[in-house]
C-alpha positions in Angstrom: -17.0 -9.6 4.5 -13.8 -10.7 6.3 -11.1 -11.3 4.6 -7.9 -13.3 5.2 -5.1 -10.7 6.9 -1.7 -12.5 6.7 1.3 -10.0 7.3 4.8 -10.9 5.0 6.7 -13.3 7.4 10.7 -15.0 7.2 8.7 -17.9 8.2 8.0 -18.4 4.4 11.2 -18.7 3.4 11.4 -22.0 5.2 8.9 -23.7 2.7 9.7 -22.5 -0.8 12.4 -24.2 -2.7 14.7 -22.8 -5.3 12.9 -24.8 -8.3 9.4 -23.8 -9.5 6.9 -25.3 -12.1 3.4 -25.0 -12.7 3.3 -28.6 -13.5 1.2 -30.8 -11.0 1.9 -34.2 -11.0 1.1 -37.0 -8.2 4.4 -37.5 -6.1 4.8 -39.0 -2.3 6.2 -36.3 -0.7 5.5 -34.2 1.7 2.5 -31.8 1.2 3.6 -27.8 2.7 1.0 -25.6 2.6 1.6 -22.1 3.0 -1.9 -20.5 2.8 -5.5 -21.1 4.4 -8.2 -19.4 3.0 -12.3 -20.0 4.4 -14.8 -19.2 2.1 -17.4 -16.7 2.6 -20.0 -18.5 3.2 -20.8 -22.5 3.6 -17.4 -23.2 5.6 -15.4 -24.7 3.1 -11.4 -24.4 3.6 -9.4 -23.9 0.8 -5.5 -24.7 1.5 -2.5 -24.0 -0.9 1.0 -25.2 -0.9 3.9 -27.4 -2.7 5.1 -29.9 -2.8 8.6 -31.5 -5.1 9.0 -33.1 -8.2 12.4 -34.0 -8.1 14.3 -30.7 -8.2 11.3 -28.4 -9.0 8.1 -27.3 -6.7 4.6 -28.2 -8.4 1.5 -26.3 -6.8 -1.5 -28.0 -5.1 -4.4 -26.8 -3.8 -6.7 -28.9 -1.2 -10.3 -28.3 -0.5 -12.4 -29.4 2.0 -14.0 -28.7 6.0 -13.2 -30.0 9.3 -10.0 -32.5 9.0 -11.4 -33.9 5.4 -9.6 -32.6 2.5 -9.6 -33.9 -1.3 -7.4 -32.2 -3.9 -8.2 -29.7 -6.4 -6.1 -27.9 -9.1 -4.0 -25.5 -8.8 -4.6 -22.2 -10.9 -2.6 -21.8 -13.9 0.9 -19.8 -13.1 1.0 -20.5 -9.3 4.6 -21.2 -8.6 6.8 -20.3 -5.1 8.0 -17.0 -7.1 3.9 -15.9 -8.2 2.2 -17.4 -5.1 -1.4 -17.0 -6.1 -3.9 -14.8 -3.8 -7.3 -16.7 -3.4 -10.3 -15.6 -2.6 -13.8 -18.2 -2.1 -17.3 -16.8 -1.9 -18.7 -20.7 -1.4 -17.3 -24.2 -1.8 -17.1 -23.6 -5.6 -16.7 -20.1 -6.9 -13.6 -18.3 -6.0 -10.6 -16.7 -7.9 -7.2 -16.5 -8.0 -5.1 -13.5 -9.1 -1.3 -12.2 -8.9 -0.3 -15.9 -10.3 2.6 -16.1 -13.2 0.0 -16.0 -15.7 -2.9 -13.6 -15.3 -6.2 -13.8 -13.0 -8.4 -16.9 -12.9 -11.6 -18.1 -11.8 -13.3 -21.3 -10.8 -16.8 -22.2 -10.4 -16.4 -25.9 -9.1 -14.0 -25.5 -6.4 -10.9 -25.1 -7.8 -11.3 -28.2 -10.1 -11.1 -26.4 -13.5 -9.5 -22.9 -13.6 -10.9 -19.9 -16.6 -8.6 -17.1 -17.3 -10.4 -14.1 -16.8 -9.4 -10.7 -19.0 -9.8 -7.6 -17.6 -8.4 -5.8 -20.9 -4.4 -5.2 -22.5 -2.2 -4.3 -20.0 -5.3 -4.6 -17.0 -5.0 -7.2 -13.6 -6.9 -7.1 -10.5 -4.5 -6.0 -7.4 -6.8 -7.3 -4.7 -10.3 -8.8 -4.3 -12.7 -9.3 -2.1 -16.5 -10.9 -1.5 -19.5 -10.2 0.5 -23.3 -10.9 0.2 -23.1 -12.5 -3.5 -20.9 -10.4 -5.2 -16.8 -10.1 -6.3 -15.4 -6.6 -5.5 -12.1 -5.9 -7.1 -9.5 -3.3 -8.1 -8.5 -3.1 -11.0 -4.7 -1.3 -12.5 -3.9 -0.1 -16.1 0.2 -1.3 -15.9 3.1 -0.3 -17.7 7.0 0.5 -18.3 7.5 2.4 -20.8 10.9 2.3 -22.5 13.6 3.3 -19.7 11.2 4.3 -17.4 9.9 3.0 -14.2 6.7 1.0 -13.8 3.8 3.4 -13.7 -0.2 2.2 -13.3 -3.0 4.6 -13.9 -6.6 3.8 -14.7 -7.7 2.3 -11.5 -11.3 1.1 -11.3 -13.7 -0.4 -8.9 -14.8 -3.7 -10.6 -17.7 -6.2 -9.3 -19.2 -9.7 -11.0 -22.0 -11.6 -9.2 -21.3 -14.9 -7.7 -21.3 -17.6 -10.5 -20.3 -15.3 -13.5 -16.8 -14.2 -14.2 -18.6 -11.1 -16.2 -17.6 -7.8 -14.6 -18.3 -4.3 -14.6 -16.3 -1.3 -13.2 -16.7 2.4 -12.2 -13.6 4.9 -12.0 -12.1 5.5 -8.9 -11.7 9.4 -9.0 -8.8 11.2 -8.1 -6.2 8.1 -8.8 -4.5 9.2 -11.9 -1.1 8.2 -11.9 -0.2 6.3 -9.2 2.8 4.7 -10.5 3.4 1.5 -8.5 1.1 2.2 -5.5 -2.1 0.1 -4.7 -5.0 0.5 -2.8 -7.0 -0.4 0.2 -10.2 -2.7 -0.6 -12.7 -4.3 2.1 -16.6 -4.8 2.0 -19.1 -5.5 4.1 -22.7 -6.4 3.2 -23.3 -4.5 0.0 -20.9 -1.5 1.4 -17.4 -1.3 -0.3 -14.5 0.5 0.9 -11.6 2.1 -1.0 -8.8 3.1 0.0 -6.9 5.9 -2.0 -3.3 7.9 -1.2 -3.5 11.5 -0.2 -5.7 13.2 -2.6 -4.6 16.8 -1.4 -6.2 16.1 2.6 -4.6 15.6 5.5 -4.9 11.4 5.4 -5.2 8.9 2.8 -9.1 8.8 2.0 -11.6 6.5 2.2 -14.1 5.8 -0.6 -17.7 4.0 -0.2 -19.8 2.8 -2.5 -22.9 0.9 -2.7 -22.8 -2.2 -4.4 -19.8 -1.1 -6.5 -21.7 1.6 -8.2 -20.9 4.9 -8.4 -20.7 7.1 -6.8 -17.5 6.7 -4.5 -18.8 8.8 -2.2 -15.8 10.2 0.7 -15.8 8.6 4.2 -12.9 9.8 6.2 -9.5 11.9 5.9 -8.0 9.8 8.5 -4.5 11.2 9.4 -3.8 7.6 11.1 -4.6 5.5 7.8 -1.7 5.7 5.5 0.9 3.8 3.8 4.1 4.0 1.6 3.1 1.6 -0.6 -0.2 3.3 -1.1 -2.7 0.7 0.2 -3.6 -0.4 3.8 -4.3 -4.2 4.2 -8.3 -3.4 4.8 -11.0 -5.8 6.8 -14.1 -5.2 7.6 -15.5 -7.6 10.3 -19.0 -5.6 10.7 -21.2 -2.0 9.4 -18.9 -0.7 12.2 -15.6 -2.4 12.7 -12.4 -2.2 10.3 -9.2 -3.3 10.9 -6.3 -2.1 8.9 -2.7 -3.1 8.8 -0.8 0.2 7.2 3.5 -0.2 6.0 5.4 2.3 7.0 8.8 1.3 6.2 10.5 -1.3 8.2 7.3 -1.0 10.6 3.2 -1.4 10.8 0.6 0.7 12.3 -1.9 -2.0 13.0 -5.5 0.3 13.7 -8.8 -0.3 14.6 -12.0 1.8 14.0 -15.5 1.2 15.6 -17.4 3.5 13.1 -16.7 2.3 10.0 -13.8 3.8 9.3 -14.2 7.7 10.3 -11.8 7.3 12.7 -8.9 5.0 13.8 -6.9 4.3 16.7 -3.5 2.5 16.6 -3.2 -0.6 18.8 0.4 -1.7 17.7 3.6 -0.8 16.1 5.4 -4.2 14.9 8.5 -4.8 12.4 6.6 -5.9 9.1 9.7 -7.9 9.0 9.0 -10.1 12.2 6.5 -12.3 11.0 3.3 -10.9 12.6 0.0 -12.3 11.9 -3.4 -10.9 12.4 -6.9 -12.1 11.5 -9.9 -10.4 12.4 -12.5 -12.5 13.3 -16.0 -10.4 14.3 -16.8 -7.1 15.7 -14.2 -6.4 17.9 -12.4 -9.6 18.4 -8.8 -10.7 16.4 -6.3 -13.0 16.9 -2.7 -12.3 16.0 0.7 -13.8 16.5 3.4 -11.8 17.2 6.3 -13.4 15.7 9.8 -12.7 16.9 8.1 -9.8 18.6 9.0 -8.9 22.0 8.3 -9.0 25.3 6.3 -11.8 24.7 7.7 -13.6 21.0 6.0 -16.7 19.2 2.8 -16.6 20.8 -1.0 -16.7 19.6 -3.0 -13.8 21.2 -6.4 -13.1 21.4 -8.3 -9.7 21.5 -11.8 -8.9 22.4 -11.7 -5.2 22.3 -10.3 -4.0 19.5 -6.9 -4.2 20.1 -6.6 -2.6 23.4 -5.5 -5.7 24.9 -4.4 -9.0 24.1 -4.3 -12.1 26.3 -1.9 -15.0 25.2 -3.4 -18.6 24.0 -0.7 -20.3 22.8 3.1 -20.8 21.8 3.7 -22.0 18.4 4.6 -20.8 15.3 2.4 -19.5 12.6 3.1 -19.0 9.0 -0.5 -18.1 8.2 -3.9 -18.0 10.1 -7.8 -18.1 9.4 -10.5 -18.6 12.6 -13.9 -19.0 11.6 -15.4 -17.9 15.1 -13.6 -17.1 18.5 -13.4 -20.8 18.4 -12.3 -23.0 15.5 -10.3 -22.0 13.4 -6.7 -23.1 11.1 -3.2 -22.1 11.5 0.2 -22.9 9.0 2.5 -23.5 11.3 4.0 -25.7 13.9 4.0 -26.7 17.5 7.6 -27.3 17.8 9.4 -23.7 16.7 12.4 -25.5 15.3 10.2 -26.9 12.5 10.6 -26.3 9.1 8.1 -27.6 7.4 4.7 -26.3 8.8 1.8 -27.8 8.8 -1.9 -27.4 8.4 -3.3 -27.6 12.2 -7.0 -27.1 13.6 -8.4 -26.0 16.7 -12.0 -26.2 18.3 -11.3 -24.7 21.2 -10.0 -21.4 20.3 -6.4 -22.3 19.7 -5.6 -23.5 23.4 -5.1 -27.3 21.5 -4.5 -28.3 18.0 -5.0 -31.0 15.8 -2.7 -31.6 12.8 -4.4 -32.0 9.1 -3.1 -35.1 7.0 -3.6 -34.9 3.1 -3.6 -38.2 2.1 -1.5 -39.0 -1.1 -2.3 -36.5 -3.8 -3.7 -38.9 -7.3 -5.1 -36.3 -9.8 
């Protein structure tokens, strides 16, 4: 299933404040949220953010669908500095990882948080969820004594929907990877990995069943390939995948229509510039383009892949998620010169928007 696709963007620096605390206490300020995430079924929005406790930031998390949100908890360890990653297969079971203090899981939307173990020393680096299931990766981490950080033992990990049990095969050919990651969508019960090099040609992309072994090889695509390892991987049908590959300073955004043997590259940004892009279905995808040029600050909309883009609006966007061509969420602001951005919904695929209020947050 699709997942979120949000590209590192200066726009965040604009919302985090120098004091963090995992703390969450009931304040009147301002609610900033900084990520949307929809859920993979039963269209419930999930929204993270901040907001201050005097001279520190304390997490919230929001939870609702169309413009009616209630708060939720925050997971444990999800300051400014660890901003969580979250991931929602319904309204109520979903988990967050990369926070301050391990990985997490909820199975009432976000209103009590369980620490989930993957082993000493073992995290998940991404996650994803289709058709009932958790896929994740997960990375053996370490740095020994004068030495730099160096990961080995990477495994392909699943847990049905509702348990926070998992199981885990061995990706082959990983070994020592030392800091890299890798690439992880799914679609139905199909899950792609994405590993570095392997001795082809192109990075190489693993599929397996249902998370079972074994990983069997779908492509050496010269075109997929990055230098931290792992392409930013989403799967929008059996046939389309989007990925978003660093290079450096740059991205090669691609697109494949046969499920992965192949890519083409549609665009070349500065990972730097705040670009956006979120896949929606088959061949269609939104992105923003930052302080791209010709054409900077604007929404556009693709309906081929990538080949072309026709603009839909000016704003600025922190963070995106469309559930259709049609309605969909944006962090951001109308006015450029804001710097606080705010949740904002459109039903008409993002030529209007309608700004989310959170009421005051009482735990």
């Amino acid at each position: 299933m699709r997942k979120l696709t949000v590209v590192a963007t200066v726009a965040m620096t604009l919302m985090l404040s120098a004091g963090t605390s995992s703390a969450t206490s009931p304040t009147t300020a301002q609610f900033q949220p900084y990520q949307v995430v929809l859920a993979s079924t039963g269209g419930a929005v999930f929204v993270l953010g901040f907001k201050s406790c005097g001279t520190m930031s304390c997490p919230e998390l929001w939870a609702g669908t169309g413009t009616s949100f209630v708060q939720r908890v925050a997971a444990p360890g999800t300051t400014p500095r660890y901003m969580s990653q979250l991931v929602f297969a319904n309204g109520l079971d979903g988990y967050a990882f990369n926070t301050k203090l391990g990985d997490y899981a909820t199975t009432n939307g976000g209103i009590n948080w369980t620490h989930v173990s993957f082993g000493r020393e073992v995290s998940l680096s991404d996650v994803v969820t289709s058709d009932g299931w958790f896929y994740g990766v997960t990375e053996h981490c370490v740095v020994p004594k004068g030495k730099d950080l160096t990961c080995d033992d990477y495994r392909l990990a699943r847990s049905r929907v509702g348990s926070v049990t998992w199981s885990s095969i061995s990706i082959p050919g990983t070994g020592q990877l030392s800091w890299q990651r890798l690439g992880l969508t799914a679609w139905g019960r199909e899950v792609t990995v994405q590993t570095p090099w392997l001795g082809h040609a192109g990075e190489t992309l693993l599929r397996s069943f249902g998370g079972r072994a074994p990983l069997r090889v779908v492509s050496h695509d010269p075109e997929i390939g990055s230098v931290t390892g792992a392409c930013d991987l989403t799967a929008t049908s059996a046939s389309s995948m989007w990925a978003i590959c660093g290079t450096g300073m740059m991205e090669a955004w691609l697109y494949s229509s046969d499920g992965g043997d192949h890519f083409k590259r549609f665009w070349w940004p500065f990972g730097t510039a705040g670009v956006v892009l979120d896949p929606v279905s088959g061949r269609v995808a939104f992105r923003y383009t930052g302080i791209e040029l010709p054409r900077p600050s604007e929404l556009e909309l693709t309906t081929n892949g990538g080949t072309s883009f026709i603009p839909i609006a000016h704003l600025g966007v922190v963070a995106m998620a469309f559930q259709n061509r049609l309605k969909g969420y944006v962090v951001g602001a109308t006015n450029l010169r804001g710097n606080n951005p705010e949740l904002l919904q459109t039903s008409d695929g993002g030529h209007s928007w309608h700004k989310v209020v959170f009421e005051s947050s009482t735990q």
